[in-house]
C-alpha positions in Angstrom: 0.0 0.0 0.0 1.0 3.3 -1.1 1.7 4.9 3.0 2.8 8.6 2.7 4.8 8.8 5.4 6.4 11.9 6.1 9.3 13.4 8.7 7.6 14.0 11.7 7.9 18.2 11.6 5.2 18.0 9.1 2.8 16.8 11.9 2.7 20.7 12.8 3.5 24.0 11.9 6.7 23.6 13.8 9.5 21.0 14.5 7.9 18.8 17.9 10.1 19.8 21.2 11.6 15.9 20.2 13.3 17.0 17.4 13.9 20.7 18.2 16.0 19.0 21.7 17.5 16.9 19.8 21.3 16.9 19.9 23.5 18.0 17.0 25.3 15.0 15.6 28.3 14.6 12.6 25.6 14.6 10.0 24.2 18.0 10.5 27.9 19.7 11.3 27.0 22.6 9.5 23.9 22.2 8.6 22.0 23.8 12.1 20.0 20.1 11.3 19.4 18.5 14.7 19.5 14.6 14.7 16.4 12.9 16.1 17.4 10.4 18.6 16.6 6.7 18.1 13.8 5.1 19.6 14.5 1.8 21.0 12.1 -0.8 20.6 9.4 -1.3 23.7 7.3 -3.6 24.9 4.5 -1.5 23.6 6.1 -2.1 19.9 6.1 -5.9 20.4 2.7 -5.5 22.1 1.8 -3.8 18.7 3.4 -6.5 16.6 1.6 -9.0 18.6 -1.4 -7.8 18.0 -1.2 -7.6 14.2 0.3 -11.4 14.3 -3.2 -12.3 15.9 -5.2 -10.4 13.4 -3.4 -12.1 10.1 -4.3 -15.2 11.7 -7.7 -14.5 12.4 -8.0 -13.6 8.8 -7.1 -16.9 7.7 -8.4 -18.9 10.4 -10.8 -21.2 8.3 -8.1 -21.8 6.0 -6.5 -23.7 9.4 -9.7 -25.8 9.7 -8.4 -27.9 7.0 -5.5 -26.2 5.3 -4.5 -29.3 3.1 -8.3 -28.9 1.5 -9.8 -25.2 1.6 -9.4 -22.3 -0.9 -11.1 -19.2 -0.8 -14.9 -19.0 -1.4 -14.8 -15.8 -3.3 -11.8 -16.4 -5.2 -10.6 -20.2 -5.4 -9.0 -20.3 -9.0 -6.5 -17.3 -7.8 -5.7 -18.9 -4.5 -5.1 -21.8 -6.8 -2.8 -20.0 -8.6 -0.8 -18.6 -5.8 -0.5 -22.5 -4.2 1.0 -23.2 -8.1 3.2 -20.1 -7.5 4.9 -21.5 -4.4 5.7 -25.1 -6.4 6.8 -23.2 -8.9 9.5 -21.6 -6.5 10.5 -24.4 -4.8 10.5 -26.1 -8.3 12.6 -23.5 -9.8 15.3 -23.5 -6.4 15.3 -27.5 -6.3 16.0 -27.6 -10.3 18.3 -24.3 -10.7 15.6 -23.1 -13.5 14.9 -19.8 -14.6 12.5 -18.7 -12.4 11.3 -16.1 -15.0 9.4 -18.9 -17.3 7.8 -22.2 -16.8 7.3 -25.0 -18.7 4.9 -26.6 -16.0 2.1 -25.1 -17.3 0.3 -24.4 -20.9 2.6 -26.8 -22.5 4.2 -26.7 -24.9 4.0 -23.0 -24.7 5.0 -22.7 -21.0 4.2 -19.3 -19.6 6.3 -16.1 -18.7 6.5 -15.2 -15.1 7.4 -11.6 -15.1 4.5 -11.3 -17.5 2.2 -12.5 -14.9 1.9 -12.1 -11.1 4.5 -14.4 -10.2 5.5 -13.4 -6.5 9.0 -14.4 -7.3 10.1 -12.5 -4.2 8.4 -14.4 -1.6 8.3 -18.1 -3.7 11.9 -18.4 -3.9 12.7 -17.3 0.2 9.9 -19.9 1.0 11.1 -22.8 -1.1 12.3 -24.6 2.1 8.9 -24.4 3.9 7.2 -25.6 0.7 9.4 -28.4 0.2 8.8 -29.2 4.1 5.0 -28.7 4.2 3.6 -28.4 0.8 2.2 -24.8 -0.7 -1.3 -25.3 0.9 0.7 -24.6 4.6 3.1 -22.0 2.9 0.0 -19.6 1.4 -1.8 -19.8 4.6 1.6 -19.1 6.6 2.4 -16.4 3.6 -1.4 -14.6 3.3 -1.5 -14.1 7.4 2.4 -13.3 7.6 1.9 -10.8 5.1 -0.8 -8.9 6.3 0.5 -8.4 9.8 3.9 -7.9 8.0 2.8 -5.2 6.3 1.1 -3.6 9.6 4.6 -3.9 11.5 6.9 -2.1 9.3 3.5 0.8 8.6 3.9 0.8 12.5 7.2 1.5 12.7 7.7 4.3 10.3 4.9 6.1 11.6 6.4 6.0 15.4 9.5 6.6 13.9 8.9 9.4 11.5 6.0 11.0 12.0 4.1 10.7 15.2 4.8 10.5 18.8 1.8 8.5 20.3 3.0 4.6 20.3 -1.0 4.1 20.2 -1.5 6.5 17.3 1.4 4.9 15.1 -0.4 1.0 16.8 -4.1 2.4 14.9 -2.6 4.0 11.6 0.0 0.7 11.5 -3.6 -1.5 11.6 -5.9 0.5 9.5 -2.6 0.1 6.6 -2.0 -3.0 6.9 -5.8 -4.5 7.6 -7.8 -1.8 5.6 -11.4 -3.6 3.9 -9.5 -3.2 0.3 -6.4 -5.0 1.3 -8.1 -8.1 3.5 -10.7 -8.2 0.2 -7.7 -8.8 -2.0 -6.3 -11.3 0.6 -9.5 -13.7 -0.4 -7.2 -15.1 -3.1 -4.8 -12.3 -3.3 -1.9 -12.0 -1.2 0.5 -9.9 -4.1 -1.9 -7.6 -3.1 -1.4 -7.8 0.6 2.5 -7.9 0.3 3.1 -4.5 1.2 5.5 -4.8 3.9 8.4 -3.2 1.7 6.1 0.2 0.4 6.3 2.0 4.3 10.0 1.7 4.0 10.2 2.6 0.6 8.0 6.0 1.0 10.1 7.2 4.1 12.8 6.3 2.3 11.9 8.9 -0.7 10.8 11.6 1.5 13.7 11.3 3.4 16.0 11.9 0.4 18.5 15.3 0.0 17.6 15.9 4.0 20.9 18.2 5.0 23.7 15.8 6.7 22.0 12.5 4.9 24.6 11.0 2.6 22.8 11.0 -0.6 25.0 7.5 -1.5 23.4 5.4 0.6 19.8 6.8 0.6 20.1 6.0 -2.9 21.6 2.4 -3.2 19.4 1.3 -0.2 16.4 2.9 -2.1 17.4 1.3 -5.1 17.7 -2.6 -3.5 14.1 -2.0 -1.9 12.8 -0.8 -5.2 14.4 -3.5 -7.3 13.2 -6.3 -4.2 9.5 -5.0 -4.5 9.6 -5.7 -8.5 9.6 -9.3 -7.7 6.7 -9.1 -5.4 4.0 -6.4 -7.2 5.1 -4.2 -9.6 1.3 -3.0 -9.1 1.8 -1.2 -6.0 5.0 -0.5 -6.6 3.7 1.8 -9.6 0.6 3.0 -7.0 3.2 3.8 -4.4 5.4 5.8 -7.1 2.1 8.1 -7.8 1.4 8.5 -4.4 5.3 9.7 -3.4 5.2 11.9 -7.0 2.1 13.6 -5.0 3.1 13.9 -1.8 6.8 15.6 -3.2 4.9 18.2 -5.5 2.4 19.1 -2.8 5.4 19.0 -0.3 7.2 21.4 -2.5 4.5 24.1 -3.4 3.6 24.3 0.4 7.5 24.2 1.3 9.5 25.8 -1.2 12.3 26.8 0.5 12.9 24.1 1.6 12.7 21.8 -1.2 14.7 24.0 -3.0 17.7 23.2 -0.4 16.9 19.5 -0.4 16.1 19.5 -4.6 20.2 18.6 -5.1 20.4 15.8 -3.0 16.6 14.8 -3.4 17.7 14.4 -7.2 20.8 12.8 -6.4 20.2 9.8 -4.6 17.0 9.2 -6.6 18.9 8.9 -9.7 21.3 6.9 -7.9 18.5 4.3 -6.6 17.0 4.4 -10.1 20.2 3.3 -12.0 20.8 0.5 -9.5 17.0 -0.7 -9.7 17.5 -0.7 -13.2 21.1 -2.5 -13.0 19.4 -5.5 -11.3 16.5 -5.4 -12.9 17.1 -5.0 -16.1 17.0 -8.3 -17.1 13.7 -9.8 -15.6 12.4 -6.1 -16.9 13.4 -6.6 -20.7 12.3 -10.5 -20.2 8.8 -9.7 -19.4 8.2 -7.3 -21.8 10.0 -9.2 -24.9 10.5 -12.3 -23.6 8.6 -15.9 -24.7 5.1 -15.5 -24.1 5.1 -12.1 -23.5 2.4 -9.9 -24.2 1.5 -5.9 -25.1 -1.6 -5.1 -23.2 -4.9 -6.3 -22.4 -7.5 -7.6 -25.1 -10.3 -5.1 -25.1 -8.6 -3.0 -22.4 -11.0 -4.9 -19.6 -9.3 -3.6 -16.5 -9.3 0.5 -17.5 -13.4 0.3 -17.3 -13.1 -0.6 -13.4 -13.8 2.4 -11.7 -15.1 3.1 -8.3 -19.0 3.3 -7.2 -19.8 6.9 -5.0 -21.7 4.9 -2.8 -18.9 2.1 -2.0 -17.1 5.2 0.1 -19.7 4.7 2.7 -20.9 1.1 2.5 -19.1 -1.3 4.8 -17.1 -4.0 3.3 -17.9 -7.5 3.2 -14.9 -9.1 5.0 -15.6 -6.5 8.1 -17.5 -7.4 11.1 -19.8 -4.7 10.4 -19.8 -6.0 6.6 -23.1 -7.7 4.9 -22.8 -9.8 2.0 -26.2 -8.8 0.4 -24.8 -5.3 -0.3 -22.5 -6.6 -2.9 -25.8 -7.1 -5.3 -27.2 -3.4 -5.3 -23.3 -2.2 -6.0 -21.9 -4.9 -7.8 -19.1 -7.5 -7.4 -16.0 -4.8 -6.6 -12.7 -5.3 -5.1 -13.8 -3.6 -2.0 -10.9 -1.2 -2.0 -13.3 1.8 -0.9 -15.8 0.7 1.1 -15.0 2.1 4.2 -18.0 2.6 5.6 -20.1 6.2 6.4 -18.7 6.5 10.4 -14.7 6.5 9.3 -15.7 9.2 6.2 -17.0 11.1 8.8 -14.2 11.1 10.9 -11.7 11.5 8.2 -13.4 14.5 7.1 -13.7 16.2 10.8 -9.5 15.1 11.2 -9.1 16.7 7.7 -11.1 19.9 9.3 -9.4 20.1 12.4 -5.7 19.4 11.4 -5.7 20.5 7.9 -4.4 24.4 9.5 -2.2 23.8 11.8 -0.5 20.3 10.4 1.5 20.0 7.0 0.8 16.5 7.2 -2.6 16.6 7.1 -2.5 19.3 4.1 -0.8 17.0 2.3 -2.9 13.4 3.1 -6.0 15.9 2.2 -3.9 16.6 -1.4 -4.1 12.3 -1.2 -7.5 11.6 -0.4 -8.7 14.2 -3.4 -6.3 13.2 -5.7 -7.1 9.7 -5.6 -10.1 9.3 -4.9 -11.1 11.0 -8.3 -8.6 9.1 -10.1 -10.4 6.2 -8.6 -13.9 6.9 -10.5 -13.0 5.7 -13.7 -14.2 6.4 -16.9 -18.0 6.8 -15.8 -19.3 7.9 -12.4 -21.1 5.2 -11.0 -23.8 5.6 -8.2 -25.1 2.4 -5.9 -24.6 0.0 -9.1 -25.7 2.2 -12.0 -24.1 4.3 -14.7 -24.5 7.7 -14.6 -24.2 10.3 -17.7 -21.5 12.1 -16.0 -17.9 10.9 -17.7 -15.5 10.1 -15.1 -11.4 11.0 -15.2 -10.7 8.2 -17.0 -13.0 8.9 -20.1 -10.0 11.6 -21.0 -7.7 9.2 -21.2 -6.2 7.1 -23.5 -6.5 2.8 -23.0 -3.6 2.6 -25.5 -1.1 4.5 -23.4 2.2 2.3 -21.7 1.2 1.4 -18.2 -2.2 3.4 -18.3 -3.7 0.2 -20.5 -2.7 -2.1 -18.0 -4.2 0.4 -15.0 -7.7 -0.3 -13.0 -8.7 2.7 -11.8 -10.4 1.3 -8.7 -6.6 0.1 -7.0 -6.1 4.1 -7.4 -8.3 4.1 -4.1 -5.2 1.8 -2.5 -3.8 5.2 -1.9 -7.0 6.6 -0.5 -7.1 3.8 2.2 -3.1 4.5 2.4 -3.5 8.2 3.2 -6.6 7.6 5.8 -4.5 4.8 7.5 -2.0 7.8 8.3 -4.6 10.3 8.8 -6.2 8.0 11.4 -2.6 8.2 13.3 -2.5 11.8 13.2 -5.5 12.6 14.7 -4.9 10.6 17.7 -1.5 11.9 17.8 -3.4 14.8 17.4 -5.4 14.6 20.8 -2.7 12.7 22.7 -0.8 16.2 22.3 -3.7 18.1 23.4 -4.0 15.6 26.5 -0.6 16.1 27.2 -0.6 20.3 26.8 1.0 21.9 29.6 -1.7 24.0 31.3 -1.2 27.4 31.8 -0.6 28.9 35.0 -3.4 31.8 36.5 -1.2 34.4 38.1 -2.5 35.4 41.6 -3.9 38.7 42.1 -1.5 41.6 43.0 -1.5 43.5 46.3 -2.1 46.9 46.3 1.1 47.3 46.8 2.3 45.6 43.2 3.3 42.2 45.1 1.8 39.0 45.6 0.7 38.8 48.9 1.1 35.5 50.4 -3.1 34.4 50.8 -3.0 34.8 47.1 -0.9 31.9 45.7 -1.4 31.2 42.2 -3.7 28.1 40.8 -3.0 26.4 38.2 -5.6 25.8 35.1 -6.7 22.5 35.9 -9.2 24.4 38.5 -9.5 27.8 37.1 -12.2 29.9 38.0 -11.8 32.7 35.5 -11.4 33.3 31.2 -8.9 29.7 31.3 -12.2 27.3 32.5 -13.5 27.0 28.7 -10.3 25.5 27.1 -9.1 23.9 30.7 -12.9 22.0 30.0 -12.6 21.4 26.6 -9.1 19.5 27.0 -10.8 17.2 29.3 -13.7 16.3 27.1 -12.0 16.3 23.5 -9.8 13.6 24.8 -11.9 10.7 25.2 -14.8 12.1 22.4 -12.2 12.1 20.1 -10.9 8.9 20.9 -14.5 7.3 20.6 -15.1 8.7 17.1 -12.3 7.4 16.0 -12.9 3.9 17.7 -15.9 4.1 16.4 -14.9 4.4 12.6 -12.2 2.0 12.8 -14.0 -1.0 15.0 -16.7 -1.3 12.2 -13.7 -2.1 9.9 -11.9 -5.2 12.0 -11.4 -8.2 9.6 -13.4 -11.7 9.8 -12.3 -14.6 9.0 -11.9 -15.0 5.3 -14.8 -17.2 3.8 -13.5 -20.4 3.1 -14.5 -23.4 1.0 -13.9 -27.4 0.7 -12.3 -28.8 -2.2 -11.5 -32.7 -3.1 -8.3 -33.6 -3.2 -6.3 -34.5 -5.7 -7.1 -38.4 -7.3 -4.5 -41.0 -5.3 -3.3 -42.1 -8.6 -1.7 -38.5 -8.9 -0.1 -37.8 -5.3 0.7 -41.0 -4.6 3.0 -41.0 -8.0 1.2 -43.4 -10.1 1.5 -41.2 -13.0 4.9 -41.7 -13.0 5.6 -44.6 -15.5 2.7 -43.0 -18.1 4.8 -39.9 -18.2 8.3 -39.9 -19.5 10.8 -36.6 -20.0 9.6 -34.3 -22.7 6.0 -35.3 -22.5 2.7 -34.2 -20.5 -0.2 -35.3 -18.3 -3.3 -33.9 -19.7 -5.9 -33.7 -17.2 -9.6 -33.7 -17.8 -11.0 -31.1 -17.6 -8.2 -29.3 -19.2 -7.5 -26.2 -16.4 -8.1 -22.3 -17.6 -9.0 -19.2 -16.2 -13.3 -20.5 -15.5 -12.9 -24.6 -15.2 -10.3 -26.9 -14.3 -9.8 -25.4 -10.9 -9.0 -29.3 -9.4 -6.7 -30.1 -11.9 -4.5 -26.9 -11.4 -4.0 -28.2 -8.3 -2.8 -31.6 -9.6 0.3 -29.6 -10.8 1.1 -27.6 -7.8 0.4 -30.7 -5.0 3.4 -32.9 -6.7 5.5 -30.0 -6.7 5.5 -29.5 -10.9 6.3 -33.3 -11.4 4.5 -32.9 -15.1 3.6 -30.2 -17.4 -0.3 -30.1 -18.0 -1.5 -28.3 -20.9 -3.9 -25.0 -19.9 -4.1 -23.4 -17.1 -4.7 -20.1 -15.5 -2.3 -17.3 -16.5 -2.2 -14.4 -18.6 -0.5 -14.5 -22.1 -0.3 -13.4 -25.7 -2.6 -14.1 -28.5 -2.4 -14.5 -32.0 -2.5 -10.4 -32.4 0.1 -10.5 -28.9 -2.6 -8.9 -27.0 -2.8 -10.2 -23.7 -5.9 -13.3 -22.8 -6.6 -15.3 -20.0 -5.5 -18.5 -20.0 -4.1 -20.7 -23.5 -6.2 -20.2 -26.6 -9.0 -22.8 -26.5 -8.2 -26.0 -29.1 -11.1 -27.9 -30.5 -10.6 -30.4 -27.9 -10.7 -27.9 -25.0 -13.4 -26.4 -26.3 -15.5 -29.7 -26.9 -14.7 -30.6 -22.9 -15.6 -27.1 -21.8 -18.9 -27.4 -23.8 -20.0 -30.9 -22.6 -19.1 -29.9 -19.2 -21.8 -26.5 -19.2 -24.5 -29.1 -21.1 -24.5 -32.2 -19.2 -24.9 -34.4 -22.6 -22.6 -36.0 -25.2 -22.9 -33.9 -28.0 -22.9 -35.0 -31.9 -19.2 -36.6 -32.6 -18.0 -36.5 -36.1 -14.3 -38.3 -37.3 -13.5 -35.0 -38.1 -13.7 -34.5 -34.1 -11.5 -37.6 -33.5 -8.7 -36.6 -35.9 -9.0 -33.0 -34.6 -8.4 -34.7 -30.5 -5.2 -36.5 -31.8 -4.2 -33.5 -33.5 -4.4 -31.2 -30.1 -2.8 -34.5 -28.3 0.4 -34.6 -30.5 0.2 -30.0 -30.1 0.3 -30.8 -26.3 3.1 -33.7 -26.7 0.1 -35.7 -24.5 1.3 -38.7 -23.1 -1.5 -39.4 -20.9 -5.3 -38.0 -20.3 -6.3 -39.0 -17.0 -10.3 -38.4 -15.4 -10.3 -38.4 -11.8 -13.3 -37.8 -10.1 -15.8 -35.0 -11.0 -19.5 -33.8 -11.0 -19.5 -34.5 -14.8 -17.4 -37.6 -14.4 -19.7 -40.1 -16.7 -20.1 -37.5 -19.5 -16.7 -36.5 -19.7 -15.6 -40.1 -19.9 -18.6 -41.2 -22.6 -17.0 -37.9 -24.1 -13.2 -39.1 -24.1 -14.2 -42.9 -24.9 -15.8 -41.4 -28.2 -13.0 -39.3 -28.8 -9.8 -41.6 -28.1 -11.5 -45.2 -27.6 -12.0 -47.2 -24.1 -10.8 -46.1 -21.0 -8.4 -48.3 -18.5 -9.2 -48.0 -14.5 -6.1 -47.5 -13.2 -6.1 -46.8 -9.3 -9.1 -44.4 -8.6 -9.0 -42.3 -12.1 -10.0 -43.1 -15.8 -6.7 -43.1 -18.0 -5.8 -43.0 -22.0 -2.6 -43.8 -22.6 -2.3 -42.1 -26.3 1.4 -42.5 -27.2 0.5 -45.1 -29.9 -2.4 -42.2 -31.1 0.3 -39.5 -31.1 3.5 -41.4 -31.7 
């Protein structure tokens, strides 16, 4: 997630009395730049941490039920995918294969990994604990790792940089990391809840040219964060690149003095990080773009359509305890990455009130929140599920252009829930400071003499009797009102267990390796039905739960087509599209020799060496549909099998 975080003398009109006491270190000789002093950890931190640990498990706490046999109910062909990413690192490590393609899936094609959501950054760490435990254990362990992950290090940069309350940074550090958009996108998702890097990567940026910093390293450690995050979502990376390109304008018109004497080394050590991102990434960067099976763009430009609803904003999500399910059908199936229901709008836009004078921060998560959240609309503003005739941002602008085609304006609102995470810890910074205000002192009444006479000592404002009662009274109340508002808007928001779903496992014949003398080197398992992007969701898994021990033909990826747009999943064959169609109609259809010849044609294509039925709701059409197809079937262990090498040769 995008997280703006800032150094902490934006948080007011002035440097806080922490940084202005500071003492003057070697990196500001000179420079009048006072060092802030390191905060060690505390037991509230790992109280903090703690807390976030529990929450990613409660997220995925049905997946525990039965980890070996549950996948998301709302998304189980991507969670699919994600279990088939883990093999594919551990298959990749074990092998010493480029982890870049694959050959495991849509053979003989194979499919490119940097063209696709690969996760190559957390795979190839976790190759061990999938080799150990299997990827069922490693996604659950990833998905909940992630999330609190993310929440830690969101934590820590905002009590490190830009707020002074432990509980402020604890609610802002939650909010980021467990925010309705990000635990919807966990339901199958977790690139999309791997965020742990971005917080350190934005306070790394703002950071930059800041008098007595050695440009050097700000920019190579910039550049190995940058260059890490590639392999784990370019997505956000891009979305935390707007959000930074924001925040430094809006930082600059509001501050210009200042950025002028920080534009050197600002430019500096971002060119320096840039040039060693693009040193290590150069490669992997080139190879997704003109590599095998690589791909210019979406077919039909489907994802720059996806704009935001109005009335999402203030509709609780589904995944929160406050969420209902039923909403979903008046607004439509969306990625959830607005709905934060009406109680936190509300407070967001009394914080935004409140701070927006006296804090630079908050001037600059308000520049956020507008920014985005129009960006977010799309190409047509859309109000509680319907099209409106207003034209949206995105109507202006062009599908065709680099990046912009490959945009969904909705993830633009990741920033949104970003910037509100951090406003969220300001405002309780916000009235922690106002708790903590010295009060001011009454001076006693004078003598007539011009001295204070001893019966008139002075009282201090926490009992005033005179002008100082009002704000002595308001301190007291503002406190805990504002502290209820915003537990109010936040509680609402707390994360339930992801919605989880049974699936069968795999047929014996497959994990218990009885494939094995079917399928030689250089040949592949075809399993029925063939996997893609809407059916085959069992056999997928056939791949990843024996660790990539055959190529199958299919499966669930994106890649080129004939006119190298990008498509879902391998261009259907006859044969693929005969299954797919029998499957939907429940009957045997009309079988002509010009069907047979066509199957052993797609066969030899796919270098088949097997096609194996396990079982399957359409188990006795499918096999009256193969039989027809390739003659009769033998029952080997608990799966119908074809051995077609004589067919294929």
């Amino acid at each position: 997630m995008a997280v703006p975080v800032v150094d902490p003398s934006l948080n007011s009109e002035s440097a806080p009395v922490a940084a202005q006491a500071a003492p003057t270190g070697p990196d500001g000789a000179g420079t009048g730049t006072p060092r802030r002093p390191r905060r060690r950890p505390t037991r509230a931190d790992a109280l903090a941490i703690g807390a976030y640990v529990l929450l990613g498990v409660l997220v995925c706490l049905n997946y525990w039920g039965d980890v070996q046999h549950r996948v998301s109910s709302h998304l189980p062909t991507d969670h699919s995918w994600f279990e088939w990413l883990f093999s594919h690192g551990a298959y990749s490590l074990r092998h010493l294969e480029n982890p870049l393609f694959s050959m495991r899936q849509n053979a003989p094609d194979g499919v490119n990994m940097m063209a696709n959501t690969s996760l190559l950054g957390a795979t190839l760490p976790l190759a061990p604990v999938t080799w150990l435990f299997g990827p069922q254990v490693t996604y659950a362990l990833y998905l909940g790792g992630a999330l609190a992950a993310t929440a830690g290090t969101s934590y820590w940069m905002l009590s490190r940089h830009l707020v002074r309350s432990r509980a402020a940074a604890f609610v802002g550090g939650a909010f980021l990391g467990f925010a309705p958009g990000i635990v919807h996108h966990a339901n199958g998702q977790p690139n999309f809840v791997s965020n742990y890097l971005l917080p350190v990567i934005v306070a790394r940026v703002l950071r930059l040219g800041e008098p007595g910093r050695s440009w050097r390293r700000d920019g190579v450690v910039l550049g190995l964060l940058v260059a890490y995050q590639i392999f784990i979502n370019e997505e956000m990376l891009l979305l935390t690149a707007l959000g930074c390109l924001v925040v430094v304008a809006a930082y600059a018109v509001q501050r210009p003095r200042a950025a002028r004497q920080r534009v050197g080394g600002f430019l500096a050590a971002l060119g320096l990080g840039g040039g060693l991102t693009l040193l290590l990434t150069a490669y992997p960067i080139w190879f997704q773009f003109n590599g095998p099976q690589s791909y210019r763009g979406l077919q039909g430009g489907v994802f720059h359509n996806w704009g935001e609803d109005l009335v999402a904003f203030v509709t609780f999500a589904r995944d929160t305890v406050a969420g209902d399910e039923a909403v979903e059908k008046t607004i439509g199936l969306t990625e959830q990455n607005t709905w934060f229901g009406w109680p936190l709008v509300l407070v967001a836009l009394a914080a935004l009130v409140l701070l927006v004078r006296r804090s630079l921060a908050a001037r600059i998560v308000a520049v956020l929140v507008v920014v985005f959240t129009v960006a977010s609309i799309g190409p047509v503003v859309r109000f509680d599920g319907a099209e409106t005739t207003i034209d949206g941002p995105w109507s202006y602008i062009s599908d065709d252009l680099p990046l912009v085609e490959m945009m969904m304006p909705t993830r633009l609102a990741l920033v949104v829930a970003a910037a509100l995470g951090v406003l969220l810890a300001l405002a309780w910074d916000a009235l922690a400071r106002t708790a903590q205000a010295p009060a001011p002192v009454v001076p006693a009444p004078r003598s007539p003499a011009g001295t204070t006479g001893p019966k008139a000592p002075a009282r201090a404002a926490g009992a005033p009797t005179g002008p100082t009662a009002g704000p002595a009274r308001a301190r007291r109340w503002t406190r805990p009102v504002g502290y209820a508002a915003v537990a109010l808007a936040v509680l609402p928001l707390v994360p339930r267990p992801l919605p989880a779903q049974q699936i069968d496992p795999p047929p014996r014949f497959i994990t218990a390796g009885g494939w094995r003398p079917y399928v030689p080197a250089g040949r592949t398992l075809v399993p029925v039905p063939i996997p893609s992007n809407v059916h085959g969701l069992p056999t997928l898994r056939w791949s990843a739960l024996t660790g990539h021990g055959f190529p199958i033909p299919g499966g669930y990826f994106i890649g080129p087509n004939a006119d190298g747009e990008g498509v879902f999943g391998a261009p259907n064959r006859p044969t693929s599209t005969l299954v797919y169609a029998t499957m939907d109609s429940g009957t045997l259809p009309p079988l002509t020799d010009e069907d047979r010849r066509q199957a052993v044609d797609d066969l030899r294509y796919w270098k088949a060496s097997v096609v194996v039925l396990g079982a399957h709701p359409r188990e006795a059409v499918l096999r009256d549909l193969m039989t027809a197809l390739l003659g009769p079937a033998q029952r080997v262990d608990d799966v119908w099998l074809w051995d077609v090498r004589p067919l294929v040769g």
